[in-house]
C-alpha positions in Angstrom: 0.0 0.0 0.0 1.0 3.2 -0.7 1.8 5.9 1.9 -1.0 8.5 2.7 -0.2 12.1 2.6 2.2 14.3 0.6 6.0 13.1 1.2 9.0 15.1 -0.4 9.9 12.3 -3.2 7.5 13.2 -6.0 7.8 11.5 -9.2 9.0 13.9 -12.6 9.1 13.7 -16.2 12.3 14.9 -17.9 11.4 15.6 -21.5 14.2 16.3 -24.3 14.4 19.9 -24.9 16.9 19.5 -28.4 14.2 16.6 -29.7 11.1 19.6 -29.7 13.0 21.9 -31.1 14.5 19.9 -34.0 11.2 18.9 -35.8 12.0 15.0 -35.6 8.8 13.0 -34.8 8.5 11.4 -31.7 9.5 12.5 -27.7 12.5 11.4 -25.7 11.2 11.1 -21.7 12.4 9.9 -18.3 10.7 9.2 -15.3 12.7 10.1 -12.0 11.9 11.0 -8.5 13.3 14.0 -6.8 13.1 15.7 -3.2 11.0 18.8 -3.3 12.4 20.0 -0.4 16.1 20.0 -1.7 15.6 20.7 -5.3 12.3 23.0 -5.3 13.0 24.1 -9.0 12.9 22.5 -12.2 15.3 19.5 -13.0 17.9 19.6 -15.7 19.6 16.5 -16.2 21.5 15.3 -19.5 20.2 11.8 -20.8 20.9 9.6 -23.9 18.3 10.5 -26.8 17.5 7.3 -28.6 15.9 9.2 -31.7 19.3 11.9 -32.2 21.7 8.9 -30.8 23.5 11.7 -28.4 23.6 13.0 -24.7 20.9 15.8 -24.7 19.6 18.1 -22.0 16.6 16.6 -20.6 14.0 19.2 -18.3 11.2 18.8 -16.1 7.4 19.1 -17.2 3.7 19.4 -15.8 
């Protein structure tokens, strides 16, 4: 079962930001978990992009 109420390890989507700019059809995404209450801001993490075959700078969404 899971826990009840709001802990600090939420689960994030890191989504390609070079992939949406490009044009290519298709998304490159990761699913993490972070602390909220160390890293309140956004993510930026680098991450292998199947689709462009290179390391490219992955953000947070939603």
């Amino acid at each position: 079962m899971a826990k009840k109420g709001k802990g600090n390890r939420v689960q994030i989507i890191l989504e390609c930001t070079e992939h949406k700019e490009s044009g290519l059809p298709g998304t490159s995404r990761y699913i993490s978990t972070k602390n909220r209450k160390n890293t309140p801001e956004r993510m930026e993490l680098k991450k292998y992009n199947p689709i462009m075959k290179k390391m490219t700078v992955h953000k947070e969404i939603k």
